[in-house]
N, C-alpha and C positions, 0 to 999 in steps of 0.2 A: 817483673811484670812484662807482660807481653807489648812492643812497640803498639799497638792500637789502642792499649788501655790507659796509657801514656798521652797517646795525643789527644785523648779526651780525657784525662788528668789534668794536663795543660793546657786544652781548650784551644787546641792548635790542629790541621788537618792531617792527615795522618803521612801524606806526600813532606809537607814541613817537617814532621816529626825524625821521617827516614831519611832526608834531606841532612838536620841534624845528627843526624845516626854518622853516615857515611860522612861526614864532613871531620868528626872525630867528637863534636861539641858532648854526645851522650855516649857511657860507657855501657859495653853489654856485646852480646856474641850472638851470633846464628844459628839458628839449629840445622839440620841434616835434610829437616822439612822445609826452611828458608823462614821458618819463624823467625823472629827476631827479636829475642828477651832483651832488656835494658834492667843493669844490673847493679846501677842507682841511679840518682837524679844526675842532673847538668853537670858534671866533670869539671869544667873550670869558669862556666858563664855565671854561675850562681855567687861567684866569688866577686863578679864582677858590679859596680856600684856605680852608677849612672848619673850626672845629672844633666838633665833637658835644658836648650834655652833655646826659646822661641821669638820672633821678632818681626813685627810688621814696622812700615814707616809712619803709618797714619791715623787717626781715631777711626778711621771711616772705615778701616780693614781690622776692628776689633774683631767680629765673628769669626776672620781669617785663622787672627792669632789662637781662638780655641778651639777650631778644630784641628789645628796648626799641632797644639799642645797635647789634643786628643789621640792624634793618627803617630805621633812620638811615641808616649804612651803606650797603647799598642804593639808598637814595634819594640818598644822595651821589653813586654811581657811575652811578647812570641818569641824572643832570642833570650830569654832568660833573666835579664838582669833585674837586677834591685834599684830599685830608682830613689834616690836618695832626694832629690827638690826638682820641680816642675819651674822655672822661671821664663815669666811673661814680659816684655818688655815691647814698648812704641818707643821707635827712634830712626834714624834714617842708618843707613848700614854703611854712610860717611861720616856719622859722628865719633868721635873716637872719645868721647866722654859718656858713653853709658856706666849709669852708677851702676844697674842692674848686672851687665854683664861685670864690670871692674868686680864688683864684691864675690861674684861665680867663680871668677878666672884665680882669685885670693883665696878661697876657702879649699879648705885640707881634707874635709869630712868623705868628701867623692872622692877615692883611692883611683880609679881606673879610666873611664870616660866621660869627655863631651858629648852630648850628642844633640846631633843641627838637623832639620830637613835638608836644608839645600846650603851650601856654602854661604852666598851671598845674604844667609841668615844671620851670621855671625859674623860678617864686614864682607863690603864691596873690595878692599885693598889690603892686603898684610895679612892674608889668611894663612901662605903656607909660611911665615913668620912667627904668628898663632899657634902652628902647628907644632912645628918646633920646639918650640918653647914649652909646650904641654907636655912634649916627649922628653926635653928633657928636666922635667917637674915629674917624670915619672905617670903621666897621662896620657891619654889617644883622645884626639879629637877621632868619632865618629860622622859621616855623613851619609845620610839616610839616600839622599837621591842626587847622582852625580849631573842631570842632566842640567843641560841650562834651565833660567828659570825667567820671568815676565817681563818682557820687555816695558811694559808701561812702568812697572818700578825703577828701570832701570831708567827711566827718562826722570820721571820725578826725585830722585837723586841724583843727576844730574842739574833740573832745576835750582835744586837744595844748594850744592856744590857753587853755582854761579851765583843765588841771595846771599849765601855765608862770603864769597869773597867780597861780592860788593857792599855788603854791610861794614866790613872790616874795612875796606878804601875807603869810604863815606866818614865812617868812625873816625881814622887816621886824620882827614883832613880838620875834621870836627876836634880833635885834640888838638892839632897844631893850631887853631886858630885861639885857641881858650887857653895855649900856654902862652902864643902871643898878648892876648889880653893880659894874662896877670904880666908879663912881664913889661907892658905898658903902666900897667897897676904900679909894680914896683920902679921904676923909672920916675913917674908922675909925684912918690911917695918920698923919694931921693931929694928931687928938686923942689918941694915944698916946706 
């Protein structure tokens, strides 16, 4: 089929289409007239099995996270892949107990890639760690947009960062005074 019949096959422009072409992702040859047959589907994108996770910090940036999910999405289906699960998640990108992502980063069924909008979607810290790791699991973290990204997120994970510490110093003191007590308790329980 002729590359134009192709990019409105795959509901893609027809620049993306030859983009793909030349890059190697679609197989097919040239004619003499500079047509350009594609002489089957996606060569090795189609093999490829995706899955999305998307991540705001706050309730209040819920509509963020679906268009967040949306414009993923998209970018999955313009580059070929098979998208195996869409995962949404609110948390801050300093927490390192997301269930959501933990259960993502565990599951076997997605053979090839991660894929994130922006880094800092997938942690503020220990990304190329992340990375690594995925690769050698036999995975590719993808990221959609290298560039930096909101600085206002980046202050309210910040904020988050200094409540979590000083919650835990607060906490700390509040234990040591309640082991004091029992061990008043038990002293008091000795001598009587």
């Amino acid at each position: 089929m002729k590359l134009s019949e192709y990019a409105k096959k795959s509901r893609v422009t027809y620049r993306t289409a030859w983009r793909w072409y030349k890059d190697g992702h679609l197989e097919g040859y040239q004619l003499p007239t500079g047509t350009i047959i594609v002489s089957s589907e996606e060569k090795r994108k189609s093999d490829s099995v995706v899955a999305i996770y998307c991540r705001v910090s706050s309730h209040s940036s819920q509509n963020n996270l679906n268009t967040q999910a949306e414009r993923l999405t998209q970018y999955a289906i313009a580059k070929g892949y098979r998208i195996y699960k869409v995962v949404k998640e609110i948390g801050s990108g300093l927490n390192d107990n997301r269930k959501l992502l933990d259960k993502l980063l565990s599951d076997d069924n997605y053979n090839n890639i991660l894929l994130v909008e922006h880094i800092d979607r997938l942690a503020r810290f220990g990304t190329n760690y992340m990375r690594t790791l995925l690769e050698k699991t036999g995975k590719k973290l993808e990221v959609v947009n290298e560039a930096a990204n909101d600085k206002e997120e980046l202050i309210e994970d910040l904020v988050s960062l200094i409540y979590s510490f000083s919650t835990r110093m607060y906490g700390l003191r509040r234990g040591k005074r309640k082991t004091e007590r029992i061990v008043a308790e038990l002293k008091a329980d000795e001598i009587s």
